[in-house]
C-alpha positions in Angstrom: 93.4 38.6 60.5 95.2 35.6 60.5 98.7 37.6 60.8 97.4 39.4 63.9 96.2 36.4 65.3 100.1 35.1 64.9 101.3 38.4 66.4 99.3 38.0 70.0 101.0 34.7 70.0 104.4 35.0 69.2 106.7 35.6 72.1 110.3 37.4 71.4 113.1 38.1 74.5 113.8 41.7 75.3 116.5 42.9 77.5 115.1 45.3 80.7 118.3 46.8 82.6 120.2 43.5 80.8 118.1 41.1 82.0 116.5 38.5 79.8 112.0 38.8 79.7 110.2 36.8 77.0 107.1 38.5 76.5 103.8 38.9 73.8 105.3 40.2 70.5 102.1 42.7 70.3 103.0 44.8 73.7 104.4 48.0 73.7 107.5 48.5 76.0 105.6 49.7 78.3 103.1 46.8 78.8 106.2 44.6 78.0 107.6 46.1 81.4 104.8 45.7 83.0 104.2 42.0 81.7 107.6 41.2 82.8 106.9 42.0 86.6 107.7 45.9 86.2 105.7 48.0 88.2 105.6 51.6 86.8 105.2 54.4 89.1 107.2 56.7 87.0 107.9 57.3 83.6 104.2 56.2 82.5 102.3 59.7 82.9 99.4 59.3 80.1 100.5 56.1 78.3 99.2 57.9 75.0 102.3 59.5 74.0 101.4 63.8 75.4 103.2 63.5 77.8 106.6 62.8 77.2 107.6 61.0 80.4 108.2 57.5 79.2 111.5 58.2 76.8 113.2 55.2 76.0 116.6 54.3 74.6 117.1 50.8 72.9 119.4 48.6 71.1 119.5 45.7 68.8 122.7 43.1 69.1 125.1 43.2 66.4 124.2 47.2 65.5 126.3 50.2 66.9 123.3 52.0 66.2 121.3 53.7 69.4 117.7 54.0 68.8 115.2 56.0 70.8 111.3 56.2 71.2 107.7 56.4 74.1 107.8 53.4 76.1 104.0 53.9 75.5 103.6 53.8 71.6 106.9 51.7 70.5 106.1 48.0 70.2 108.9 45.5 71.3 111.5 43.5 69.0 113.0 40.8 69.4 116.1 40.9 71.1 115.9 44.7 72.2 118.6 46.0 75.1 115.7 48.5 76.3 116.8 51.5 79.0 114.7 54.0 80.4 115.2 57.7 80.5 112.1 59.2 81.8 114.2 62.6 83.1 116.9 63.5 81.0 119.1 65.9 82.6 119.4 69.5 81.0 119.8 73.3 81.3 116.8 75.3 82.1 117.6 79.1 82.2 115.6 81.3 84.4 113.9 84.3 83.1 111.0 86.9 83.8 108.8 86.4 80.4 107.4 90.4 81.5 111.3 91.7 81.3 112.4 89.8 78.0 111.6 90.2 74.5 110.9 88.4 71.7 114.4 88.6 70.0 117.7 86.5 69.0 119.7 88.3 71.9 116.8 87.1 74.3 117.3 83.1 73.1 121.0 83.5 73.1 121.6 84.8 76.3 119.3 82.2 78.1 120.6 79.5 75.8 124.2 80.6 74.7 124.7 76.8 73.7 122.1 77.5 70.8 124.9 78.7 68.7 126.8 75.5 69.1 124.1 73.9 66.5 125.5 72.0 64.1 122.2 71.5 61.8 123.2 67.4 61.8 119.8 66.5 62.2 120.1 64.0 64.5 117.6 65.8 67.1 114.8 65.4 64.2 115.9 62.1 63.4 115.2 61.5 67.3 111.8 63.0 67.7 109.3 60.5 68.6 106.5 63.6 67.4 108.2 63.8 64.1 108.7 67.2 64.4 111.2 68.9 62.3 113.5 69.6 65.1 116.7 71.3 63.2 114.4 73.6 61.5 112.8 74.8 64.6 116.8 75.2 65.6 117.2 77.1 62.6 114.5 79.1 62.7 115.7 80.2 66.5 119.2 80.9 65.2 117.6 83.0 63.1 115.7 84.8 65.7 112.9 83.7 64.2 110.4 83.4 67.1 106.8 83.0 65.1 108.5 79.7 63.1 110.2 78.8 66.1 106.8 78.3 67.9 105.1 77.2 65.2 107.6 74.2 64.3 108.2 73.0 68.1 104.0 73.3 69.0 103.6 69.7 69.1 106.8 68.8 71.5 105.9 66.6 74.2 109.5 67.7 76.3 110.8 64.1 76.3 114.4 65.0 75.8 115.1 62.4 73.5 116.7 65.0 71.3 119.0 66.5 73.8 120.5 62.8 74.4 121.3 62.6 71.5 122.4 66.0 70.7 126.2 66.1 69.7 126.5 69.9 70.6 124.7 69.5 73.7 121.9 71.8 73.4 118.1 71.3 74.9 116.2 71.7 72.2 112.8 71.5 74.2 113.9 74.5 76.8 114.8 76.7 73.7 111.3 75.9 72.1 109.2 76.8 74.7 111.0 80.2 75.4 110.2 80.6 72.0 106.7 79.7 72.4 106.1 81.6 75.5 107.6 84.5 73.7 105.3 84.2 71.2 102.2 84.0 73.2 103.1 86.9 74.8 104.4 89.6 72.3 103.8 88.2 69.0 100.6 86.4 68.3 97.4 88.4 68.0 95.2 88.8 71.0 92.2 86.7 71.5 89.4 89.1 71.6 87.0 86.6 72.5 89.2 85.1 75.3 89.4 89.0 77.0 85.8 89.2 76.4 85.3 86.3 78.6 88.2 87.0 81.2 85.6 90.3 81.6 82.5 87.9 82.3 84.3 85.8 84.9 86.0 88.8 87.0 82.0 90.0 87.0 80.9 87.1 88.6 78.3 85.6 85.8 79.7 82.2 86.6 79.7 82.1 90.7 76.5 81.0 90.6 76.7 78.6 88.7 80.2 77.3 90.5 78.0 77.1 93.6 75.3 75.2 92.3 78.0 72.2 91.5 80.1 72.4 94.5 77.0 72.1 96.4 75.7 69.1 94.1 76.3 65.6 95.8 78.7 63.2 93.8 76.0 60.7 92.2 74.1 63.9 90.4 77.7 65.6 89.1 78.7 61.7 87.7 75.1 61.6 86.3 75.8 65.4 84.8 78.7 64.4 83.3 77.8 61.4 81.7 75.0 63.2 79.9 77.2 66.1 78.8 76.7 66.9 75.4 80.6 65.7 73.9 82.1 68.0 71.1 82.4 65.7 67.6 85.7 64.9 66.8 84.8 66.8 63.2 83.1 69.5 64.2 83.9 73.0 62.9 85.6 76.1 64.8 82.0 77.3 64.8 80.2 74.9 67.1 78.8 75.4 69.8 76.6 72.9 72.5 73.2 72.9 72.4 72.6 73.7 75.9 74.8 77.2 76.1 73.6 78.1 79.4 77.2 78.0 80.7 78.8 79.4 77.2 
């Protein structure tokens, strides 16, 4: 307790844009911005480290080393040259997911460059998710689309990879090629997602979409405070116990 108490109080220098900031040794690097006399209209998007938006690129004195994380979840150091990169610029092929398919040919020729890898590791050394990002690059040299997906699924697109990538690839675009090809022509059907697709092109819900739009604003704030919330345990088998809307 004591230690944390010490933390809130201690105040290091950081570096924003090479200008000198003392700030709370507890902030992130995003309320160490802020605290500084930042205001943050981009590169914040959720501050809870989904969205990707707030990569940053930081370095200590003394060090040749470049070191990379979210603005929103890395806490300052003292003494930190901090720059941020909330749009990294990179190759985005266009492509119509109904004409491709889910093979090596299809990643290559939207993302020739995918060749170039060099299996350094320095794109999963990178990732703020800690997602194994050369094996997802593997796996797509492979033209292995279900491992491809399955490795990249948590990727928040920050492009703190890329940056970093010697070879010059963008990891992210590649992975979600792979995952879109994956949704559409590899992974099983959700029978119970069709069934439902069914009830909402017959109109079961309408009425019940009516019946809110026409609800003044207190009542829907009321509704929603009293919605029955989904356990952060609970099984694949739950259900509410109002099912009404289900």
């Amino acid at each position: 307790m004591e230690a944390e108490t010490n933390k809130k109080n201690e105040i290091v220098p950081i570096f924003i844009m090479g200008k000198r900031y003392e700030v709370p040794a507890s902030l992130t690097i995003q309320k160490a911005m802020e605290h500084a006399g930042y205001q943050l209209i981009r590169g914040c998007g959720c501050r809870g480290g989904i969205c990707g938006a707030c990569g940053t690129v930081y370095r200590f004195p003394g060090t040749y080393k470049i070191e990379v994380g979210l603005a929103c979840q890395t806490v300052v150091q003292p003494n930190m040259y901090l720059t941020q990169i909330p749009f990294f610029p990179a190759t985005k092929s266009a492509y119509d997911i109904e004409k491709i398919k889910p093979t090596i040919e299809t990643l290559v020729k939207n993302y020739p460059e995918l060749l170039r890898c060099l299996q350094c590791n320095t794109c999963t050394k990178s990732c703020p998710m800690e997602i194994e990002v050369m094996d997802y690059m593997a796996a797509a040299m492979r033209g292995d689309i279900e491992r491809l997906a399955e490795l990249s699924f948590d990727c928040v697109m920050c492009g703190l990879c890329t940056s970093r990538c010697p070879a010059e690839i963008c990891q992210y675009n590649i992975a979600i090629l792979g995952r879109r090809l994956y949704a559409k022509y590899v992974a099983l059907q959700a029978e119970h997602l069709a069934s439902m697709v069914k009830e909402i092109e017959k109109g079961r819900y309408e009425q019940m979409l009516r019946q809110l739009m026409d609800t003044d604003e207190e009542t829907l704030k009321k509704l929603y405070t009293a919605r029955e919330i989904e356990p952060e345990r609970a099984g694949e088998d739950w259900v509410p116990k109002e099912d009404t809307y289900l």
